[in-house]
C-alpha positions in Angstrom: 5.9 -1.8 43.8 8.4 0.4 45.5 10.2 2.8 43.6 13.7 3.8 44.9 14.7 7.4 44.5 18.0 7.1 44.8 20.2 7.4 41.5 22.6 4.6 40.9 24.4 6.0 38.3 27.1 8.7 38.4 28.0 11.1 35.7 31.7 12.1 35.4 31.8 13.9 32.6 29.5 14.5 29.5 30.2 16.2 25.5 27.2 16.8 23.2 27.8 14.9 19.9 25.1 16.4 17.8 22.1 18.9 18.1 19.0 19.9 15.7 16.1 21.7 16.0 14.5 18.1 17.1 17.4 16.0 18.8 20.0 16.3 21.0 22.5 13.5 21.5 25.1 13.6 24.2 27.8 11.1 25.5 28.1 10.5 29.3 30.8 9.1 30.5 29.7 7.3 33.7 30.4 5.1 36.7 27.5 2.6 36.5 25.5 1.0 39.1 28.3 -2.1 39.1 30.9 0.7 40.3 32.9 0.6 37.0 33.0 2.6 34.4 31.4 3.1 31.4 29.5 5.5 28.8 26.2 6.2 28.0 24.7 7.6 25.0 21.3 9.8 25.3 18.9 11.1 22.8 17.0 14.0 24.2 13.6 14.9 22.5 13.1 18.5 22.3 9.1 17.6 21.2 6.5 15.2 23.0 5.3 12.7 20.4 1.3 13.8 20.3 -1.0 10.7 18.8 -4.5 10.7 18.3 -6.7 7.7 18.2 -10.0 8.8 16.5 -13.5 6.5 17.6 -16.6 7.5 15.7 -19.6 6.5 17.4 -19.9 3.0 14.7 -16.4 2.1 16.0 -14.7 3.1 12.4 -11.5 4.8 13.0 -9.3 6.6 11.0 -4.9 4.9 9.9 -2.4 7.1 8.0 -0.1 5.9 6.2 3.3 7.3 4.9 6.9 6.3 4.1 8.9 6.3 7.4 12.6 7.7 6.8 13.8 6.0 9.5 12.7 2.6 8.9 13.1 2.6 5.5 9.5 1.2 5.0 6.0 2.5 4.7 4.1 2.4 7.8 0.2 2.5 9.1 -0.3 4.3 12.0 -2.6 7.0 13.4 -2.3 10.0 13.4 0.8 11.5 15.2 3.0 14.0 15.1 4.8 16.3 17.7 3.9 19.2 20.0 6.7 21.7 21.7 7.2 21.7 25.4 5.3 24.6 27.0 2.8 24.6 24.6 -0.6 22.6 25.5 -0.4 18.9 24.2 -4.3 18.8 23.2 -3.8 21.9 21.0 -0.8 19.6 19.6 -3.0 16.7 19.1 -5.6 18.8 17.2 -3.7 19.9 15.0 -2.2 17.1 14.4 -5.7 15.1 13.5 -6.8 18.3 11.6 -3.8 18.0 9.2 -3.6 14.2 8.4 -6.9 13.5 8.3 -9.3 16.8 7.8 -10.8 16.1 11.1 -11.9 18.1 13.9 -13.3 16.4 17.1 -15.9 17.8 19.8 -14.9 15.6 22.6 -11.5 14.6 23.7 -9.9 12.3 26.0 -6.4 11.5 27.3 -6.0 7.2 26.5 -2.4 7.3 27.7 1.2 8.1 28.1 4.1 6.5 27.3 8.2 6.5 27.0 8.3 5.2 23.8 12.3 4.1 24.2 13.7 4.5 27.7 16.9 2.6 27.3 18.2 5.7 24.9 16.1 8.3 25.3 13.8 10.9 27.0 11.0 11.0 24.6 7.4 11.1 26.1 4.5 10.2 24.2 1.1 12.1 25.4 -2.5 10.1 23.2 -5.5 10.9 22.8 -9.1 9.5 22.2 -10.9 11.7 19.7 -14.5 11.6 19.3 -17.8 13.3 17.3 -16.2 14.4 14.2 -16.9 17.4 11.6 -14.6 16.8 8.1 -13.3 19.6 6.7 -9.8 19.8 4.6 -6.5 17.6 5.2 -3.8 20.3 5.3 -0.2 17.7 5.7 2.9 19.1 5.8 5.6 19.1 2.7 7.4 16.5 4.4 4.2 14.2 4.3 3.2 12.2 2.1 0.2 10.5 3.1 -2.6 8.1 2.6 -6.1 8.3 4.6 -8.0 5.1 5.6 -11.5 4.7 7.4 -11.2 1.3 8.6 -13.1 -0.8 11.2 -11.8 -0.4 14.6 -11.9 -4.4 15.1 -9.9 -4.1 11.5 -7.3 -2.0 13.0 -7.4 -4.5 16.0 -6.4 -7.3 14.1 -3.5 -5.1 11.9 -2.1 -5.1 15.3 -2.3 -8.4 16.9 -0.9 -10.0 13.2 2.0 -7.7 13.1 1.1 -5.6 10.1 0.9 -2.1 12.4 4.1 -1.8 14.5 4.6 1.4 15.0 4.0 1.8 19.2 2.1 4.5 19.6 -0.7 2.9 17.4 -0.1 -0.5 19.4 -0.5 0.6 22.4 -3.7 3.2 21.9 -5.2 0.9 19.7 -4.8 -2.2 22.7 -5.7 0.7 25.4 -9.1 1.1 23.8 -9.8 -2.1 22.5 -9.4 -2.9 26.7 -11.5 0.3 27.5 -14.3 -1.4 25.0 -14.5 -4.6 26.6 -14.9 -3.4 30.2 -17.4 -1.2 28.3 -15.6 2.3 30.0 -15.5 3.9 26.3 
């Protein structure tokens, strides 16, 4: 599929609306590709969204779960978190594992990256597949609250496909390697 380079959109003016350490949201006024004019509204990430999928060897694999502000709703998921630009996204990711779940992997892999909501923002989402575990200590941040399964990978398979994991980092790594399994490249 060719991919055009050329930007159909023009920006005639823009005003930031809000900034925090995390977000930065700022109103475009624009002429769109029609010609006329309109706005746009863009939510600028000022982390990558880091998510680890960890695979032991007997295909367990590890959910946490936590109350998501946002959604107003507890959530399963893997373990995520964030990672600032310019810093390395696997250090990011090990952390991350490290302090939701007390793991620490030998082997990593990159499963996948992803825009996780294009329409309204820049956020990128790096994932990875973490193997060969050692447990040591969960160390979560105050702001999480949060409950450590083992479950069956297949489990975790089927949360998915029946609706009961949504959040799409999880989806997506969790269909990723269920893929990667059947064309046995795991």
């Amino acid at each position: 599929m060719h991919h055009p380079e050329h930007n159909p959109w023009k920006i005639t003016s823009q005003k930031e609306i809000y900034d925090n350490p995390w977000i930065n949201l700022t109103e475009y006024q624009v002429i769109n590709p029609s010609g006329n004019p309109g706005i746009y509204g863009k939510v600028h990430f000022k982390n990558i969204a880091i998510g680890v999928l960890p695979l032991e060897d007997d295909l367990n694999t590890y959910l946490v779960g936590q109350y998501r502000f946002a959604l107003c709703q507890y959530s399963c998921e893997m373990p995520e978190g964030w990672g600032s630009e310019g810093t390395d996204p696997l250090e990011s990711a090990k952390r991350e594992l490290l302090e939701e779940t007390g793991l620490k992997a030998k082997n990593w892999s990159e499963l996948l990256r992803m825009h996780l909501s294009n329409s309204v923002s820049d956020e990128l989402s790096i994932i990875y597949l973490a193997r060969d575990f050692e447990q040591f200590e969960p160390e979560p941040e105050e702001t999480e609250q949060l409950i450590v399964k083992k479950l069956p990978f297949e489990e975790v398979y089927q949360m998915v496909c029946d609706g009961r994991i949504t959040d799409a980092m999880t989806v997506a790594a969790v269909l990723k390697a269920r893929l990667l399994l059947i064309e046995n490249r795991l």
